[in-house]
N, C-alpha and C positions, 0 to 999 in steps of 0.2 A: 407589650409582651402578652401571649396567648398561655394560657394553661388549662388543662383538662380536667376537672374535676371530677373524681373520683365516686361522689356522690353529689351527680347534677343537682339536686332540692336542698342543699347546702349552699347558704350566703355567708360571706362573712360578716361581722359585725364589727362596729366603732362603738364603743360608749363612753359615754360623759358622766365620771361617777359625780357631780358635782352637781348635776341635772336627773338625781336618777332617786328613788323612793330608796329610804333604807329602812333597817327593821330595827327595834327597841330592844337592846340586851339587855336591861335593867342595867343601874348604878353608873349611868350617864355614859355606856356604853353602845356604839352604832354598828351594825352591818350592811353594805350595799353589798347585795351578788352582783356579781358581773356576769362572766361565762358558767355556761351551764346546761341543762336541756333545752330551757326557754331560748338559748341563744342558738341551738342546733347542734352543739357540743356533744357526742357519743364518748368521748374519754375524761373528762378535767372538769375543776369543777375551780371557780376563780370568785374573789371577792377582796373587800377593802374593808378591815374594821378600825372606828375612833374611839380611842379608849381614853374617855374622860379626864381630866385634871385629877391624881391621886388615887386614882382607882386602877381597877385590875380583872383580867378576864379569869372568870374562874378555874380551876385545874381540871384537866380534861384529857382525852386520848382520843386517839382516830383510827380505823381498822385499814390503812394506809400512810403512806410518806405525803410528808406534809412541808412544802420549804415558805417562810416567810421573809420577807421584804420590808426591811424599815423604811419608809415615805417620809416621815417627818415627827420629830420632836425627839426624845429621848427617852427610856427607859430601864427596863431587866429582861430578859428572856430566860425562866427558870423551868429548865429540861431536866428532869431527872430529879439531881440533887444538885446540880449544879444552877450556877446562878450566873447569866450573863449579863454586865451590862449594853445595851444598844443603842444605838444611833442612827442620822439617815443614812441608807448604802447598803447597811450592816445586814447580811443573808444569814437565814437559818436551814438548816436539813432536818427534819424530824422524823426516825422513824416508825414505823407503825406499832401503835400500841404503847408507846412512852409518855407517860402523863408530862403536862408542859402549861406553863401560862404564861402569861406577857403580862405585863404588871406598866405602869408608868410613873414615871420616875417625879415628873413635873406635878405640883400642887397648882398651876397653873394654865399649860401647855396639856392639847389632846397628845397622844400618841396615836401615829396612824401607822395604820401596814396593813402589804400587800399578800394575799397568801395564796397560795395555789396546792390541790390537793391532786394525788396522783391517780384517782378514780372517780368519777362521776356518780358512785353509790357508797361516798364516805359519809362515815358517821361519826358520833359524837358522842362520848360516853363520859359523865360527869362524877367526878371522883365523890364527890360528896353523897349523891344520890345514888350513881350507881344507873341510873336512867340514861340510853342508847336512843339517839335520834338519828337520822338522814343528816345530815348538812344541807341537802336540796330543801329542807321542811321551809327553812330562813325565806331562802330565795321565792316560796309560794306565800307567804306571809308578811309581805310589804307592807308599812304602815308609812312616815310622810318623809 
């Protein structure tokens, strides 16, 4: 099957997040990007985070919709005020500007998820500090 691509200097991409550098969230927490500018991506911004045995991603907001993907293990997804439990399968819709963190529920077991954000210039703004980053910063900032 032929198809025409819309913008010829666009390849797609396969990635092997299991083969790929992720970045240090502090408190035994991992991010690998996936898609993004580096992958040629002008709209979306894609990534997988592991979030340690008993730990938790800190409370945050994003200046865009944000849907995550539970991969594997078990935890909470706490949007707002509300508190979800989650599981593999289990999708979220987040939208922009509602503070939110994933927590894991296991003293044992990572929780991992997939997340995808609805703009390639999402950011990150940390409820505690009040500090506003890129989302792309992660993805220039690979460590092992």
């Amino acid at each position: 099957m032929t198809a025409v691509n819309a913008i010829p200097d666009l390849k797609p991409a396969l990635m092997r997040p299991d083969q790929m550098p992720s970045v240090d969230r502090g408190g035994g927490n991992r991010t690998i990007p996936l898609v993004g500018r580096g992958t040629g991506s002008q709209q979306m911004l894609t990534g997988m985070t592991i979030i340690g045995a008993g730990s938790a991603i800190p409370w945050h907001f994003h200046n865009c919709e944000e849907t995550v993907l539970v991969l594997e293990g078990e935890g909470f997804a706490e949007v707002g005020d509300e508190v979800h439990p989650v599981k593999p399968m289990d999708a979220t819709w987040i939208p922009c500007n509602l503070p939110h963190r994933f927590r894991n529920g296991s003293s044992e077991k990572p929780l991992k998820i997939f997340w995808v954000y609805a703009s390639i210039d999402a950011t990150r703004t940390m409820l505690e500090t009040g500090e506003t980053r890129p989302v792309s910063a992660e993805h220039a900032k690979k460590s092992a």
